[in-house]
C-alpha positions as CSV (number, residue, x, y, z in Angstrom):
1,X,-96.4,-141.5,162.1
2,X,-99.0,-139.7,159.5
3,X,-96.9,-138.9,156.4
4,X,-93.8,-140.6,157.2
5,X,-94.3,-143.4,154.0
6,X,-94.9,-140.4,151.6
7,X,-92.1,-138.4,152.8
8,X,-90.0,-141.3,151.9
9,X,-91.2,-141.5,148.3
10,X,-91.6,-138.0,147.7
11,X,-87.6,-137.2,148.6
12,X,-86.5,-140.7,147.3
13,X,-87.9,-140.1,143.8
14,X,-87.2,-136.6,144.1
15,X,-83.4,-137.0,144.5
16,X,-83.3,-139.5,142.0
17,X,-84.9,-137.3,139.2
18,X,-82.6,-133.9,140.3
19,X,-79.6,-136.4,139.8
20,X,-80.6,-138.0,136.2
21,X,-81.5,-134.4,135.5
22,X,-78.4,-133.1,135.8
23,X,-76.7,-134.8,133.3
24,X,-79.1,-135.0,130.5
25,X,-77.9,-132.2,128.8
26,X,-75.2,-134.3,127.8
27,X,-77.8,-136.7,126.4
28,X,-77.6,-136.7,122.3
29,X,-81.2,-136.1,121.8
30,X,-82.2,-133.7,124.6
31,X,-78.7,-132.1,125.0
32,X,-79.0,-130.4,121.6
33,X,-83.1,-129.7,122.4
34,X,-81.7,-127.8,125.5
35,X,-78.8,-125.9,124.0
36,X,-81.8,-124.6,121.0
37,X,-84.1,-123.6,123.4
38,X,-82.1,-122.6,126.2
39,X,-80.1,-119.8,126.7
40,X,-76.0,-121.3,126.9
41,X,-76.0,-120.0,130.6
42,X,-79.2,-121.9,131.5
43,X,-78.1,-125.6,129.8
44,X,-76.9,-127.5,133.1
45,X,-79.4,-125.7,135.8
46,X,-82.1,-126.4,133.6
47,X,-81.9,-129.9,133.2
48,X,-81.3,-130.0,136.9
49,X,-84.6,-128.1,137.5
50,X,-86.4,-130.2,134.6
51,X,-85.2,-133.4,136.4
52,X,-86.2,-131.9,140.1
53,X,-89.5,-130.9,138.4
54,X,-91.0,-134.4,136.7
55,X,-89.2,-136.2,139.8
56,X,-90.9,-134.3,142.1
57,X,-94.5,-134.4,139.9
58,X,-94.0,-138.1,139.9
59,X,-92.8,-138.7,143.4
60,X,-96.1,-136.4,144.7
61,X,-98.1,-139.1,142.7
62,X,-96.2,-142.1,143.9
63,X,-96.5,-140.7,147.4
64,X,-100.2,-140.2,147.3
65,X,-101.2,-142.5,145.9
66,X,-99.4,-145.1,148.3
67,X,-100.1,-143.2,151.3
68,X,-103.8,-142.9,151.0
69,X,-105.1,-140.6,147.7
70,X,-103.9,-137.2,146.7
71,X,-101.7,-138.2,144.5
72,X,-103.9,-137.2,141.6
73,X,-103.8,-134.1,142.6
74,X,-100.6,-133.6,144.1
75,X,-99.2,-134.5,140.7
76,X,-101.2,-132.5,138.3
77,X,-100.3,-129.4,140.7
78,X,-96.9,-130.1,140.3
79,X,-97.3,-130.6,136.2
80,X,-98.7,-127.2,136.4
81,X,-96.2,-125.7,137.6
82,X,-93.1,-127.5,135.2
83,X,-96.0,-125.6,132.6
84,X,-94.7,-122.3,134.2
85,X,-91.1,-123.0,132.4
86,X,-92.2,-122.6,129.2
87,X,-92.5,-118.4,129.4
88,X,-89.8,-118.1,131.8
89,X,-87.1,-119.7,129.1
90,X,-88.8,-117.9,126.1
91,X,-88.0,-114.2,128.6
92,X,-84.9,-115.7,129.0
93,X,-84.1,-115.9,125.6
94,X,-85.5,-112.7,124.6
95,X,-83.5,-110.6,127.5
96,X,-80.5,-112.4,125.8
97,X,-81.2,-111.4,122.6
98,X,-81.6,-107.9,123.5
């Protein structure tokens, strides 16, 4: 079956990086990062979609690479589109403020 070795990375690594992602708010370091940058609402989904995001950008990689070469690419699509976070938590912020 074409695929079936990447589909296997992609989800496992996937999961993996959802579920450390959800907890790292409570994380010294990053847990007070989030709670400065990110609106109070936001603190717990975003380090769930943080962790989903770099997961998934390193389980396209992983994937690709092992199954037969696009995991350059797969992974720098997927890096550019964690990128995309940046303006939408900055709105966030502002609408809050206002």
């Amino acid at each position: 079956m074409d695929g079936l070795v990447f589909g296997l990375i992609d989800q496992g690594v996937m999961i993996l990086g959802a579920m450390a992602g959800l907890n790292i708010e409570q994380a010294p370091v990053f847990g007070a990062l989030a709670r400065f940058l990110v609106p109070k609402r936001l603190v717990r989904s975003f380090g769930a979609i943080l962790g989903a995001g770099v997961g998934n950008a390193l389980s396209d990689g992983l994937a690709g690479w092992a199954d037969g070469g696009i995991g350059l690419g797969a992974m720098t699509g997927c890096v550019l589109a964690l990128v995309l976070l940046v303006p939408w938590v900055l709105y966030q912020r502002v609408r809050n403020r206002c």
